[in-house]
C-alpha positions in Angstrom: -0.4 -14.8 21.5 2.9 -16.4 19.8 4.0 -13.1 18.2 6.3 -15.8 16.0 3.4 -17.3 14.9 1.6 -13.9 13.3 3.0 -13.7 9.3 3.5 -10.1 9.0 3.1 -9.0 5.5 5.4 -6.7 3.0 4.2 -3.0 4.9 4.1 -0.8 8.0 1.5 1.6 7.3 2.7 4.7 8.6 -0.2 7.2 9.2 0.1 10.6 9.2 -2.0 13.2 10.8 -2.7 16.4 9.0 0.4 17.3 7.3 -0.4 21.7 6.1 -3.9 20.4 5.3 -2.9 17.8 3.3 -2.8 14.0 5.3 -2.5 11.0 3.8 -6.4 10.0 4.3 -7.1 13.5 2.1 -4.9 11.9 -0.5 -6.8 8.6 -0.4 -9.8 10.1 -0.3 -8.9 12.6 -3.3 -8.2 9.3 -5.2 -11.1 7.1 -4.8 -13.9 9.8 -4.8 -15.2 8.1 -7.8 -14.6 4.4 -6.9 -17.1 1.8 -5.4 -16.7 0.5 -1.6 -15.6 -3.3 -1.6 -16.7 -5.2 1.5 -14.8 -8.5 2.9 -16.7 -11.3 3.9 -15.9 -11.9 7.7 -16.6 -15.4 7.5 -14.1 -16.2 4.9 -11.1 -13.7 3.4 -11.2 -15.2 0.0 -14.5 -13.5 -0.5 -15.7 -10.0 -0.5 -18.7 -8.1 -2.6 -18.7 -5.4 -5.7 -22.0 -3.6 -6.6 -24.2 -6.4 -4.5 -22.5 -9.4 -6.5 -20.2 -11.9 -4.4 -16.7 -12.5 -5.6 -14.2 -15.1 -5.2 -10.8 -14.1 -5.2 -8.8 -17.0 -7.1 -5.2 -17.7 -7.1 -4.7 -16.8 -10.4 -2.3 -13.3 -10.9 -2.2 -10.3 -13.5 0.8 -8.3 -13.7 0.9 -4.8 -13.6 0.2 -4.0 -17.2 -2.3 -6.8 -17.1 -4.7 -4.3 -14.8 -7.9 -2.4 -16.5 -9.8 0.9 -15.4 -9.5 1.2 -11.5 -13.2 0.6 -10.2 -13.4 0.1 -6.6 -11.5 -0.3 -3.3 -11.3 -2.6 0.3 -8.6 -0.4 1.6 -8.5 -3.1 4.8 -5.7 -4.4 6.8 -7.3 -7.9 8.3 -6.3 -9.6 11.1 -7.7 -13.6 10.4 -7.5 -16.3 12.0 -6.0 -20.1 10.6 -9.5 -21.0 9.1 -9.8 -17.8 7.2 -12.0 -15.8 9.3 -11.6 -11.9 9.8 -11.2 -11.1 13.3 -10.6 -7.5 13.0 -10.0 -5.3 10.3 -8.5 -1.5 10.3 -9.2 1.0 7.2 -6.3 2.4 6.0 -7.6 5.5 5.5 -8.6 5.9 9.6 -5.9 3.9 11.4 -4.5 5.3 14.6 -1.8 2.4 14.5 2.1 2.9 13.6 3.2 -0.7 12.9 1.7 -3.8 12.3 2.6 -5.1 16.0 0.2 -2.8 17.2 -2.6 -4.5 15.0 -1.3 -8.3 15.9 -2.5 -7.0 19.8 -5.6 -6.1 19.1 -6.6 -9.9 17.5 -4.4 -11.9 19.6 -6.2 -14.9 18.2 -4.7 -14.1 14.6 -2.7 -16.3 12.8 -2.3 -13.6 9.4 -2.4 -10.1 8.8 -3.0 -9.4 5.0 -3.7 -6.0 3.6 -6.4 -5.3 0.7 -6.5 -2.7 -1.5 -7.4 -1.5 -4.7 -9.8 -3.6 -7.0 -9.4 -3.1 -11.0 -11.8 -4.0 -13.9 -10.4 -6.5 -16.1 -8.4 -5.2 -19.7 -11.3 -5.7 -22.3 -13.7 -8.5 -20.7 -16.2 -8.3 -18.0 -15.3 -12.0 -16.8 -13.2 -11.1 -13.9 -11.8 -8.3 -11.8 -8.6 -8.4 -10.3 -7.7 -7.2 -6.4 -4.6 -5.7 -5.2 -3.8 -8.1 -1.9 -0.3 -8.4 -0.4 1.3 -7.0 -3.4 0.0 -9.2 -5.9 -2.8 -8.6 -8.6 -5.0 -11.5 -8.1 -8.1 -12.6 -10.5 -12.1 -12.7 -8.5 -14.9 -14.1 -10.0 -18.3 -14.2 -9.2 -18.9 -16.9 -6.3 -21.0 -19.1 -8.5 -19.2 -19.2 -11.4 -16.4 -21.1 -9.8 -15.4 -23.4 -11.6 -13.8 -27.1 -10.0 -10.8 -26.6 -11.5 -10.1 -22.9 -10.3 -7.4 -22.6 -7.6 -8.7 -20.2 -4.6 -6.3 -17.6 -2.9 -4.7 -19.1 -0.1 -4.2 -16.5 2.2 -2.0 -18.6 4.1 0.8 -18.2 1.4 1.4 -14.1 2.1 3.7 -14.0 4.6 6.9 -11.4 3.6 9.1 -10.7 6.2 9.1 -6.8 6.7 12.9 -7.3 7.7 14.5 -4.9 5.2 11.6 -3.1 3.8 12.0 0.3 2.4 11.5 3.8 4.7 11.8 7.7 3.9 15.3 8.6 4.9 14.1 10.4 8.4 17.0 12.9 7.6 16.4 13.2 3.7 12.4 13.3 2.6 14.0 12.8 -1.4 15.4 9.7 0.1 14.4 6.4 0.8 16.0 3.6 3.0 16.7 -0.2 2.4 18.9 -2.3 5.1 21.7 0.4 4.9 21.6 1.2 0.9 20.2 4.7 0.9 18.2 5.7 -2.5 17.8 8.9 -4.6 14.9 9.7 -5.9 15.1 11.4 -8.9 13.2 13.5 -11.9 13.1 10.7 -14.2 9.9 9.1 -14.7 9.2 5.4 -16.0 6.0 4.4 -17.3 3.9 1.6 -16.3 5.3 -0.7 -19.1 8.3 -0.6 -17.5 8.0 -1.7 -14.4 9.0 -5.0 -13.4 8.1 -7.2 -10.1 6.0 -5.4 -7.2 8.8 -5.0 -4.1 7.0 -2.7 -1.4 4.3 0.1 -0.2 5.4 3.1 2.1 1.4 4.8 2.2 3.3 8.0 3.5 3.1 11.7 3.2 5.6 13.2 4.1 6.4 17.5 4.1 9.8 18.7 4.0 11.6 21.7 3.7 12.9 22.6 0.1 16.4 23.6 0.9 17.2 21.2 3.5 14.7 18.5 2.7 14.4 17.2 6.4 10.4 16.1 7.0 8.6 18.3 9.1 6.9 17.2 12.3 3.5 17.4 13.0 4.9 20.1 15.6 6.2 21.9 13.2 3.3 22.5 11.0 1.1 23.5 13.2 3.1 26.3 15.1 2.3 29.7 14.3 5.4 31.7 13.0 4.7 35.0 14.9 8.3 36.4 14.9 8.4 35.8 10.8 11.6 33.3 11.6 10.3 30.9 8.9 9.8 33.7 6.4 10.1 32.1 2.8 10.6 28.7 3.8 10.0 26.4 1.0 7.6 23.6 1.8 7.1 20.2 -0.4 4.4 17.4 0.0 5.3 14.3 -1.2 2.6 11.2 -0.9 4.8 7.5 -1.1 3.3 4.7 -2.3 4.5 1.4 -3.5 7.6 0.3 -5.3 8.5 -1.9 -8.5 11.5 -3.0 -9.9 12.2 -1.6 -13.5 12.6 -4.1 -16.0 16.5 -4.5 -17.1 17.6 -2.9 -14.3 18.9 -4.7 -10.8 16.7 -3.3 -8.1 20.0 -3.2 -6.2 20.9 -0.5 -8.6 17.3 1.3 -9.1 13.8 0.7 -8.1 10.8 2.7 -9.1 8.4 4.3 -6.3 5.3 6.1 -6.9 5.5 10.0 -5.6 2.4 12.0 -6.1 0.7 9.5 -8.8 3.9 8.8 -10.6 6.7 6.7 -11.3 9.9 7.9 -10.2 13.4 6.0 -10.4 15.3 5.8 -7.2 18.5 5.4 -7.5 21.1 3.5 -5.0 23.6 6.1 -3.6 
């Protein structure tokens, strides 16, 4: 396959095995214990069901603070082809995969590679949900209400370059990465209100030690300290998600990423 030709979208998914108990797929699943399974419809992407009713997803956006109670999940990465057909998809929460290269192998035939995730009840009406695809919050309504008028996702429009994406600073867990600019995260928090345009999504736990904050390996972890070397070692979890710009502030300056189910500014160094 044209690797050229393959539109890889605005995340690496970096999975991690069990970090002291605690991986990234316990984290999901601690979650989304409560939320219904969404399925895609392999025959076409713009289309996947909620409690046994078929949904279109339309073209149509919400922002951020346009989003109502958090109701369901496709948690898919899906490899699709030019007419819109899913030639392979990888759940989040079980991939053995560390880039999206790895993914473009397995379905040389696809033309896309789009990730789905969350799906959201709409703010006070029933009319509509809204799906988290790509980094945008896009309207679905059930297949037959659809009306003529209504413009329908075109999953052909996703393609982000992952060409200066953000990464944890392999030297600095507290840290993240951006083409050279290297990010604080701090203790201030933002609220949802205040976050502006959707930038980026790590999906990464990461544990560190306290003092030096360096991640620990997977090595690490799992070796037995029989000589007491690592006696009162600190060790922190931290579980990345996605990043926002804050509104009145240049994201060159400060962005906000999620840490553990909050808001955190990040600021540039």
């Amino acid at each position: 396959m044209n690797k050229k030709r393959i539109m890889f979208v605005l995340f690496a998914f970096i999975v991690c095995a069990a970090f002291a108990g605690c991986s990234l797929q316990d984290k999901i699943k601690e979650y989304s214990s409560d939320k219904e399974q969404c399925y895609l419809d392999t025959e076409n992407v713009t289309r996947f069901s909620y409690k046994g009713n078929n949904y279109t997803i339309l073209a149509d956006t919400v922002s951020n603070g346009g989003l109502g109670e958090w109701i369901g999940y496709i948690r898919q990465l899906a490899a699709i082809d030019e007419k819109g057909k899913i030639l392979l998809q990888e759940n989040v929460e079980t991939a053995t995969f560390h880039s999206l290269a790895d993914l473009a192998e397995k379905a040389p035939e696809a033309a896309y590679i789009i990730p789905f995730l969350n799906v959201y009840a709409a703010p006070n009406a029933d009319a509509y949900l809204i799906v988290d695809i790509n980094g945008g919050y896009h309207k679905a309504v059930i297949s037959e209400n659809v009306k003529d008028n209504d413009m329908v996702f075109d999953f052909k429009k996703t393609e982000k370059s992952i060409n200066g994406s953000f990464e944890v600073n392999p030297e600095n867990a507290t840290q993240l990465l951006c083409g050279g600019t290297i990010y604080q995260v701090t203790s201030d928090m933002v609220s949802d209100d205040e976050l502006g345009s959707y930038i980026d999504i790590l999906a990464e736990s990461v544990t560190f030690d306290t003092e030096t904050k360096i991640p620990l390996s997977k090595e690490d972890l799992s070796k037995i300290d029989w000589y007491g070397e690592n006696a009162g070692q600190g060790r922190e979890n931290w579980f990345y998600t996605d990043i926002y710009e804050i509104y009145g502030t240049d994201k060159a300056e400060a962005v906000a990423v999620n840490v553990n189910d909050n808001y955190y500014i990040a600021k540039r160094q």
